[in-house]
C-alpha positions in Angstrom: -21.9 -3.8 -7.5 -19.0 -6.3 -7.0 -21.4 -8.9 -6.6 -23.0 -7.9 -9.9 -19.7 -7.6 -12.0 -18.7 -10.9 -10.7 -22.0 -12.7 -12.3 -21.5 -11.1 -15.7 -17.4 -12.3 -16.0 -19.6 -15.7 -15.0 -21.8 -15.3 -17.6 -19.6 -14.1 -19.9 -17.0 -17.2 -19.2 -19.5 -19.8 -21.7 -17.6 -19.0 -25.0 -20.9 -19.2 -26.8 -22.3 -16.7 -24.4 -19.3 -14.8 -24.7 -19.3 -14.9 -29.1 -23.6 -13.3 -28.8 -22.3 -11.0 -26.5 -18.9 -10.3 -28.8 -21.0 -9.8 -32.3 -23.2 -7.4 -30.2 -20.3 -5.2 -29.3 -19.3 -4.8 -32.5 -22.5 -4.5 -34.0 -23.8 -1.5 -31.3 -25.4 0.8 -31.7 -27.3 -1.3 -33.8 -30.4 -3.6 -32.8 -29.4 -6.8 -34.0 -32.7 -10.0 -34.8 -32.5 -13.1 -32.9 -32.4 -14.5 -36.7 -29.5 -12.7 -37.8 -27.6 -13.4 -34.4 -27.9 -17.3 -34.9 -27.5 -16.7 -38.7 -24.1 -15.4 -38.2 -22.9 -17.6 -35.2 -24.5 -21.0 -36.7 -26.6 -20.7 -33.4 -29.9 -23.1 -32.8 -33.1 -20.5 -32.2 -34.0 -22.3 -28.6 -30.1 -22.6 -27.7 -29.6 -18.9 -28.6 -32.5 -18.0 -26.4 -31.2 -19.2 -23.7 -27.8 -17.7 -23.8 -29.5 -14.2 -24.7 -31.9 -14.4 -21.6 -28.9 -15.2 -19.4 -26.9 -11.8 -21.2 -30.3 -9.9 -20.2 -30.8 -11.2 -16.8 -27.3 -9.4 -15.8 -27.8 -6.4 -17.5 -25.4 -6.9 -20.3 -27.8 -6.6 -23.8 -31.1 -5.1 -24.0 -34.5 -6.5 -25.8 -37.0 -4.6 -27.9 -39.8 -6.1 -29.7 -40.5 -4.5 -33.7 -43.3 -6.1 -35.3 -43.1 -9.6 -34.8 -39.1 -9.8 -34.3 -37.2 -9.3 -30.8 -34.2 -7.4 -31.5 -31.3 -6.9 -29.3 -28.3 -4.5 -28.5 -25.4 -4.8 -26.3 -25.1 -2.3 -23.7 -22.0 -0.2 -23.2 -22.4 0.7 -19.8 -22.0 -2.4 -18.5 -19.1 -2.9 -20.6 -17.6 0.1 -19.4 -18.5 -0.7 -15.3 -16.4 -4.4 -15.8 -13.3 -2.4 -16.8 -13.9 -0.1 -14.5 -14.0 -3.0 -12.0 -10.6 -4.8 -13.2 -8.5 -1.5 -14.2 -9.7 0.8 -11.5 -11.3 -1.3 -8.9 -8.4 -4.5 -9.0 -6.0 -2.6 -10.8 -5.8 0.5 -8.7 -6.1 2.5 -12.3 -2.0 1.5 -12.9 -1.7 2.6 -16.3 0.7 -0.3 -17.5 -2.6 -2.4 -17.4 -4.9 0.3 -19.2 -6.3 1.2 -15.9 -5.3 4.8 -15.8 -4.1 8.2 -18.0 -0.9 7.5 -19.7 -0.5 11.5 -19.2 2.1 13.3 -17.8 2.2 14.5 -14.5 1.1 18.2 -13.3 3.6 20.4 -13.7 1.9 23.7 -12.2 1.7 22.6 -8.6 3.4 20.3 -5.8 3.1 16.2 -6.7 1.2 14.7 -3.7 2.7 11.5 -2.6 0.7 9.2 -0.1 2.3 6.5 2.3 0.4 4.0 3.9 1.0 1.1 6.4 -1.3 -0.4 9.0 -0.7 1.5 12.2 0.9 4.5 10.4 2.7 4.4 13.3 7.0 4.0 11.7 7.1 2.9 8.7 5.0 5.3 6.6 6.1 7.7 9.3 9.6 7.4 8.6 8.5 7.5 4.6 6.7 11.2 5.1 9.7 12.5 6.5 12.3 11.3 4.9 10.5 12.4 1.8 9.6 15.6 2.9 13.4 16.0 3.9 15.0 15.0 0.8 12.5 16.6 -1.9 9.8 18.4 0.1 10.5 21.4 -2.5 8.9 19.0 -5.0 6.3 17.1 -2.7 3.5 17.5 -0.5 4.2 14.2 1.7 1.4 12.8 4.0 1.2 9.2 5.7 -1.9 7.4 7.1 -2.7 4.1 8.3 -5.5 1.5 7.7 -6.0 1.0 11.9 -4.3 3.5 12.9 -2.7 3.9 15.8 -3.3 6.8 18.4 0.1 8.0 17.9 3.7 7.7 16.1 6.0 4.5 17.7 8.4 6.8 20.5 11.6 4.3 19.4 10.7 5.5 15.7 10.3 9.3 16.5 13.7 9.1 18.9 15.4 7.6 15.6 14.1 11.0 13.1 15.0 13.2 16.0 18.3 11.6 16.1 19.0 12.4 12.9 17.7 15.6 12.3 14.1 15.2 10.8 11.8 17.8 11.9 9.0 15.5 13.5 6.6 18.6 14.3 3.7 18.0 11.9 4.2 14.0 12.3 0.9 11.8 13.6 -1.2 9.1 13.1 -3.8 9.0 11.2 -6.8 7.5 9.4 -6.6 6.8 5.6 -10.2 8.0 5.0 -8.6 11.2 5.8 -7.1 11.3 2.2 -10.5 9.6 -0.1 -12.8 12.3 1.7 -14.2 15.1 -1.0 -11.9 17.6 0.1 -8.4 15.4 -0.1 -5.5 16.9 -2.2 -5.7 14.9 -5.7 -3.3 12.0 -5.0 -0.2 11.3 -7.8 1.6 8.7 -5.8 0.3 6.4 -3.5 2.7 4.0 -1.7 2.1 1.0 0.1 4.4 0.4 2.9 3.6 -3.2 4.4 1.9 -6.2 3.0 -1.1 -5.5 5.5 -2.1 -2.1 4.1 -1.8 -3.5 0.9 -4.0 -6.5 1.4 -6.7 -3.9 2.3 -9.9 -3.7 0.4 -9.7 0.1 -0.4 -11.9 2.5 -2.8 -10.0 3.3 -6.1 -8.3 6.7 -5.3 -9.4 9.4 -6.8 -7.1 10.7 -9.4 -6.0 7.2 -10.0 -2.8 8.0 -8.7 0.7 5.9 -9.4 0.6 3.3 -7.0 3.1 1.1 -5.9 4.3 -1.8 -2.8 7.4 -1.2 -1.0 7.0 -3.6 1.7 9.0 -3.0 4.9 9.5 -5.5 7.8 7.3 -3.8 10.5 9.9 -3.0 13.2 7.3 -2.3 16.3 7.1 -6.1 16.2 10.4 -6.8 16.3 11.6 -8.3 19.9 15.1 -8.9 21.8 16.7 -6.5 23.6 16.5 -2.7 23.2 19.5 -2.6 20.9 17.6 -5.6 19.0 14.7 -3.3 18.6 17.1 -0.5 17.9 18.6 -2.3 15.0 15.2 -3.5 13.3 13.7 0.5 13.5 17.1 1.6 11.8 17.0 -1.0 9.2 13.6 0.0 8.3 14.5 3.6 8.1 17.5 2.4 6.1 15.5 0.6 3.4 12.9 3.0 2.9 15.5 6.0 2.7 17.0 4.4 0.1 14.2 3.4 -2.2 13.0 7.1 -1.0 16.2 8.6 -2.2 16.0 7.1 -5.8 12.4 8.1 -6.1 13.1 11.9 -5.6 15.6 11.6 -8.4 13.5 10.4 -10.9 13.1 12.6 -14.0 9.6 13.1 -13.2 9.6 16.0 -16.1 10.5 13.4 -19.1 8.8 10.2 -18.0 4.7 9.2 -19.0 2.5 7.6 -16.4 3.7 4.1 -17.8 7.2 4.4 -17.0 7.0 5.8 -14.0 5.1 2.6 -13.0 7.6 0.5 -14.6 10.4 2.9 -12.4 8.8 2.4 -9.1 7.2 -0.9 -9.2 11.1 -1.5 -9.8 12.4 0.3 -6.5 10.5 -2.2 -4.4 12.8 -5.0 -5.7 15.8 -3.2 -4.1 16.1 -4.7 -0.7 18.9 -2.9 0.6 
């Protein structure tokens, strides 16, 4: 499909191709003469054939013949399948863009808030419980990686225990685990590091609130165990903070769009 969406933004990129394929659109669901196309563009017959053959080689009018005359129509589902591509697909459905439903959030259930990083290993581990800690009242909190690894970092589940966090129901896992048919319906979704992020991933289901709030991974970090030490409890730091602020938000007042606008702004709060 990607391939195919990619060929009609292509296509549609000659602003001559583009104006046939415009007056269509607003002429559907009318079938609309080669004659009365060039008419109204001021279009040469054999130059307007070929910009209608390429529109109908990728899917984006259709031709029927009546009488003598060919007559052509745009077609709406391929309209509807490029925004689908750039709100949902590129967009992740972020309703600031017109990707997603400006509605309000459910108010008869638990909001379901998804952290992801590579190895799902501290950093979204330290976001599920820290969430789940502070709000889980509110929140159903999960965490999964994109290569997961076969268990949470020990230095980051020492540093929870440490302060208190219940770490029972914390592990690693796969973030197929949350797109599979029987997933709880996502409303937040949170990138954690800039590899998860990068990651070529189905839109979610939902088209939950997304958001990046990159964290310096600290199972890379190296030195000395204190070093190491220091870099886990700055990352725990970091995302408690931005966690903290999110769980106060008034989710009960604020549409889809703001909430976006409210997020995307936590991420530029280093501290």
């Amino acid at each position: 499909m990607e391939k195919e969406i990619l060929k009609r933004l292509t296509t549609l990129g000659h602003p001559h191709r583009m104006a046939v394929f415009r007056l269509l659109v607003r002429r559907y669901p009318d079938d609309v003469s080669a004659g009365d196309i060039g008419a109204a563009l001021g279009v040469k017959p054999s130059t307007l054939s070929v910009y209608l053959s390429a529109l109908r080689e990728i899917g984006l009018i259709s031709q029927t013949r009546h009488g003598t005359s060919l007559l052509y129509k745009a077609q709406v589902s391929a309209v509807q399948e490029i925004m689908d591509y750039l709100l949902l697909d590129c967009g992740r459905g972020r309703p600031d863009i017109g990707g997603g439903r400006n509605l309000a959030l459910p108010t008869d259930r638990k909001l379901n808030v998804l952290f992801i990083c590579s190895a799902n290993s501290a950093r979204s581990i330290f976001a599920e419980a820290i969430l789940r800690h502070e709000a889980g009242q509110v929140f159903n909190v999960y965490s999964a990686g994109v290569t997961p690894a076969t268990e949470p970092n020990p230095m980051a589940m020492r540093l929870l225990r440490n302060k208190g966090y219940d770490v029972s129901d914390l592990r690693s896992q796969n973030i197929d685990v949350y797109q599979a048919k029987d997933a709880p319906e996502l409303d937040f979704v949170f990138t954690v590091c800039d590899e998860s992020a990068n990651e070529e991933c189905p839109p979610w289901s939902g088209q939950p609130i997304s958001a990046h709030w990159g964290v310096p991974d600290p199972v890379t970090a190296s030195g000395s165990e204190a070093e190491r030490a220091l870099a886990f409890q700055n990352a725990f730091a970091m995302l408690r903070h931005r966690i903290q602020a999110f769980a106060a938000l008034p989710f009960e007042t604020l549409d889809r769009s703001s909430l976006q606008y409210r997020v995307d702004d936590l991420a530029k709060d280093k501290d």
